[in-house]
N, C-alpha and C positions, 0 to 999 in steps of 0.2 A: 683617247677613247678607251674605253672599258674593253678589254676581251676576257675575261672571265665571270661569270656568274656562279653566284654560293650557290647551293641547295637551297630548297623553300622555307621560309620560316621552321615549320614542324618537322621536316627530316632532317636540318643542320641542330636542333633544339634534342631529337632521339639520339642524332650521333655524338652527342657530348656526352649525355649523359651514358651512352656505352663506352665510350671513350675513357669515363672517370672523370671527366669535367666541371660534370655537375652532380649534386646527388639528386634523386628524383625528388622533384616539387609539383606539387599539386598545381598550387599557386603558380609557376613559371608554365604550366603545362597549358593553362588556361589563357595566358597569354600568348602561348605561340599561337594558339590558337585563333586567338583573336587575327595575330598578326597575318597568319596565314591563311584566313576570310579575305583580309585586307590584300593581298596578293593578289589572291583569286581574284578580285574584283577586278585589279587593276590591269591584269593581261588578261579577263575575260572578256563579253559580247558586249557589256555595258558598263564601258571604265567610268564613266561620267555620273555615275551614282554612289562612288564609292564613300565607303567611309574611314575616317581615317582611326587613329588607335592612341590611346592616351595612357601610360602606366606608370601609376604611382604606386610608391610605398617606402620603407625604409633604406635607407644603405646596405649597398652591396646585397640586390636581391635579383644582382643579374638583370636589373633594368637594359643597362645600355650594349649587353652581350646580347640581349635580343632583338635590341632595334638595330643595331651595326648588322646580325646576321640578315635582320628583314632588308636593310638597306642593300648589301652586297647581293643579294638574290634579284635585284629588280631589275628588266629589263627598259623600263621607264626610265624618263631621265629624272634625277633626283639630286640632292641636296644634304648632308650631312654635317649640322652645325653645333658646336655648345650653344647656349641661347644668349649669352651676353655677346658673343660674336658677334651673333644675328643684329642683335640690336644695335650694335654699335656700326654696323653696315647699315642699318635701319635710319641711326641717326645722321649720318655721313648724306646717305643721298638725300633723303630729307631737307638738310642746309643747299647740297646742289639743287635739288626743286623750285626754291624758292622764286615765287612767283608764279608756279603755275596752280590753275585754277584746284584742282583736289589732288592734292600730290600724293597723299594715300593710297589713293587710286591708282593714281599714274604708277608708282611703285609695287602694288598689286601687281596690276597688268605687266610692268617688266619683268617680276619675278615668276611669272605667270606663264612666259613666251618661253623661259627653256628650264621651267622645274614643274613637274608632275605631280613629285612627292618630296616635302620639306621635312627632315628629320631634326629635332630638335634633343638635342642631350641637355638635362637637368633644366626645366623650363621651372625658375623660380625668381619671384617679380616683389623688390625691394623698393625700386627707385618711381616714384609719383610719378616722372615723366616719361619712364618705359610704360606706367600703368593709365597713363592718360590717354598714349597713339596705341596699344593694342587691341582696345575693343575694335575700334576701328580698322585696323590694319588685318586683323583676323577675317573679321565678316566680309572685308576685301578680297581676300584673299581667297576666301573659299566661295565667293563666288565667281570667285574668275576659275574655280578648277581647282586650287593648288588642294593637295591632302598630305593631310598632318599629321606626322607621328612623333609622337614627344616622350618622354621622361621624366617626373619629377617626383618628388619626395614628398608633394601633397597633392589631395585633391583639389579640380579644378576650383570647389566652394571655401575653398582653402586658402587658394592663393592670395595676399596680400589682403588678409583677413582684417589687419589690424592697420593698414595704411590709413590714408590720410585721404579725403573726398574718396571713400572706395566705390561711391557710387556712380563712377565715372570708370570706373574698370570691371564691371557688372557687364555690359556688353560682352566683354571679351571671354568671363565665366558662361555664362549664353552660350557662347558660342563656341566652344571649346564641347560642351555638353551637348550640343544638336548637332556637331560635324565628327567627331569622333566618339569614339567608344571607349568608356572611361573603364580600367580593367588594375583593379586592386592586386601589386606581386608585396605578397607578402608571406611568404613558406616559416617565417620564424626563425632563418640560420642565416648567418650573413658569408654569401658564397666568399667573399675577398679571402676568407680566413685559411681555406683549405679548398682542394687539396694544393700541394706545392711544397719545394724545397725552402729553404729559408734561404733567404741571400741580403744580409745586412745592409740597411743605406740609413739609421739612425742612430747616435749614439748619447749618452747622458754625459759630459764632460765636468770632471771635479776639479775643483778649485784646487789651483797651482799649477795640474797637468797639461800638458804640452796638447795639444788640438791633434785627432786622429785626420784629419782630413788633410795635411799637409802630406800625407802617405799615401789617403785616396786620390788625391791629386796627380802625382807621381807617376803612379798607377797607372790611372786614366789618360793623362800627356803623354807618357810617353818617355820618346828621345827629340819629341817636339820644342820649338822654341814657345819659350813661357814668358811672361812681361808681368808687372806691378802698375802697367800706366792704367790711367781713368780710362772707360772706353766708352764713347759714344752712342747715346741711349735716347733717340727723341730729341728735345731739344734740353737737352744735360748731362752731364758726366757722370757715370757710375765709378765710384770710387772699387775698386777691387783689390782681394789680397795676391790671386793669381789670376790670369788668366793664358791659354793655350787654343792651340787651334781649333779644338774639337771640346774644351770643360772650363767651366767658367767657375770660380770660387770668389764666394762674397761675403759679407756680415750683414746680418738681420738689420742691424739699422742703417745702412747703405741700401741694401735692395728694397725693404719694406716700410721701413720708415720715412723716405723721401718719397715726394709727389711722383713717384710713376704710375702707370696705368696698365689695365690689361691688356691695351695695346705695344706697351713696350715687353710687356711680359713674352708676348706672340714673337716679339723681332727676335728675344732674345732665345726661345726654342727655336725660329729659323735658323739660327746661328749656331747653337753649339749642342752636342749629343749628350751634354750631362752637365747638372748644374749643382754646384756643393755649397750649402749657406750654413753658416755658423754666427757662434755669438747669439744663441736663440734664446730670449729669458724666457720666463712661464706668461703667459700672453694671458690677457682678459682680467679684469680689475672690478674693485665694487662699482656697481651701475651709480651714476649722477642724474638728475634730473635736466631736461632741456628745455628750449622755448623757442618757437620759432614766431614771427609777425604774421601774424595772418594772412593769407593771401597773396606770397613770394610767390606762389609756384603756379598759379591762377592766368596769370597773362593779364590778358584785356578782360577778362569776366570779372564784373563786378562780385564783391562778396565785401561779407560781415569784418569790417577791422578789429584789429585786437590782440593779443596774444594768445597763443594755443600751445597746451600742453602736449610735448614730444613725448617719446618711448625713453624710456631710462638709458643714456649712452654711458657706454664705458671709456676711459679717459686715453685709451690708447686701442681704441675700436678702427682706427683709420688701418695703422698696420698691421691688424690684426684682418681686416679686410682683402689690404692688397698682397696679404701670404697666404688664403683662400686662394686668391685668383691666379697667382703661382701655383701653386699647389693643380687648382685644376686644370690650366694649360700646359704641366709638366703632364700628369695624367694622360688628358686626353688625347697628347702628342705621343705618348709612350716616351718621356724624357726623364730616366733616373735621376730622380734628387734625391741629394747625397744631405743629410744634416745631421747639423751638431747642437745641442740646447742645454739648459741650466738645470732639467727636468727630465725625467720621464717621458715619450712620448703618450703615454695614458693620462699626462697631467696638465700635459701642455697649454691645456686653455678649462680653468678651472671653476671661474665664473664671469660672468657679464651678458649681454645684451647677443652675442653672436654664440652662443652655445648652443642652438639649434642647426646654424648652417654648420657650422663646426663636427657635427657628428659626422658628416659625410666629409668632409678633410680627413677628420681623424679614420675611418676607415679607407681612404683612400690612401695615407702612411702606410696604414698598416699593409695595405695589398702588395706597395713600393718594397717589405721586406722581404717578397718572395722570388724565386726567381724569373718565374715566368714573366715578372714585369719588364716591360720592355722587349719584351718579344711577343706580341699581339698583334696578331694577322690581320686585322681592320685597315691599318694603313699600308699593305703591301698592295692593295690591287691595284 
């Protein structure tokens, strides 16, 4: 059970910026604002009207420092999730459902019974069968009660702009727009950058030289006992260079390039307090043309056969994916990743099809070089 509550949106939002946390934004100011309407609703005379808060804009614009503070402030019960979490919790119970009459619902209504307010960090919608159940699952949702506060990089007329039958994920835009309150953070400066000491976790390794991280290793162990065995990740072996009780060291194509998921990504921040990956080449490649059969993703609904032109994939877009999703469950866990690459971390990923989601990794590196990461009071309550 919770015993502390932050301050309210707009006085935890003035004491940063007197603090030196933040510099003043206009932009940022507008949303606590929002956020702290949104409070007031929710422990005022008429919670049941409330609305909820939706803020988009670019990386590192202090999105998710203001919905973590809205969240710690709440005396309601509440929920604080990345969105692929969500959904991957979404799709879990879903399979357990199966067979009852509108499981949608039913899953509504259970999320319903002990969360108030669902906080959602970086709500952005790639995959056709996350954008098939959420028009539905949202409109459930909010009518059972639940209120939404999200985060994401685009507007709600934005998301999954370019998908595939979009117009089967048009309810959820709907409704995303009638229940909350959509509120532009975009001040121009990308807070990750400053202020802050610098505290190195990336490095560019030159041909011939010895790898820096067998030092940070060291380091980080200890006088702890260290192993080279495979370690047990889902239902596979992770091959590893080290690992210790508490840091786990690995190679780009062991951790990112075999079939794991961001579910094995989550075991392995349950597991260790620093994670070191090397062997990083320069990621993203000329885009190729794709083709998918028409109608894979359809089910039982009849449609048009044929083939249908895909988005331009890049040829090594898969683990260039699942080091996004590292990437953001080291983040949003406050779990130091320590890397070593063939590149610059400014070049990392230089072209292909993931160059948009990639802006926000690549500012989320960047944050990883400073000190204060990994000491972010969100997860002490």
């Amino acid at each position: 059970m919770r015993t502390y509550l932050g301050p309210p949106p707009l006085a935890a939002y003035r004491a940063a910026i007197k603090q030196g946390d933040f510099h003043p934004d206009e932009a940022q100011h507008q949303a606590a604002q929002a956020l702290q309407a949104c409070h007031d609703a929710l422990h005022g005379p008429s919670p049941d009207a409330t609305t909820g808060v939706y803020l988009w804009g670019p990386v590192g614009r202090g999105k998710t420092w203001l919905m973590d503070s809205f969240q710690r402030s709440l005396d309601v019960p509440s929920r604080r999730q990345h969105f692929h979490h969500f959904m991957h919790w979404v799709h879990r119970r879903l399979f357990q459902l199966t067979g009852t009459a509108d499981p949608l619902l039913a899953l509504a209504r259970e999320l319903a019974e002990d969360t108030r307010v669902l906080c959602f960090d970086e709500l952005f919608v790639s995959d056709i069968g996350d954008a098939m159940l959420l028009g539905r699952l949202l409109q459930a949702m909010f009518e059972q009660g639940v209120v939404l506060v999200a985060t994401s990089n685009q507007p709600p007329r934005q998301l999954y702009a370019e998908g595939y039958n979009r117009e089967r994920f048009l309810p959820a835009v709907d409704a995303l727009e009638r229940f909350t309150r959509v509120v532009a953070v975009d001040g121009g400066q990308d807070h990750r950058l400053h202020p802050g000491r610098a505290h190195q976790r990336f490095w560019t390794r030159q041909a011939g030289q010895p790898s820096v991280l067998g030092e940070v290793f060291t380091q980080l162990n200890g006088h702890r006992p260290a192993s080279d065995e495979a370690l047990p990740l889902g239902h596979r072996q992770l091959s590893v260079v080290r690992r210790g009780e508490k840091a786990l060291w690995c190679r780009y194509a062991e951790l990112c390039e075999q079939p794991f998921s961001a579910v094995d990504y989550i075991a392995l921040c349950d597991r260790f307090q620093a994670i070191l990956l090397g062997d990083i080449p320069a990621l993203g490649s000329p885009q190729r043309e794709g083709r998918i059969a028409r109608g894979t993703e359809d089910g039982v609904e009849r449609v048009a056969a044929g083939d249908r032109q895909l988005p331009a994939l890049s040829v090594n877009d898969n683990g260039v994916r699942r080091f996004i999703a590292l990437v953001d469950e080291c983040y949003d866990r406050q779990i130091p990743l320590y890397l070593e690459a063939e590149v610059p971390l400014e070049q990392l990923y230089r072209e292909g099809y993931l160059a948009f989601p990639f802006r926000r990794t690549l500012s989320r590196l960047q944050e990883m070089q400073l000190q204060r990461f990994g000491h972010c009071p969100r997860y002490r309550d």
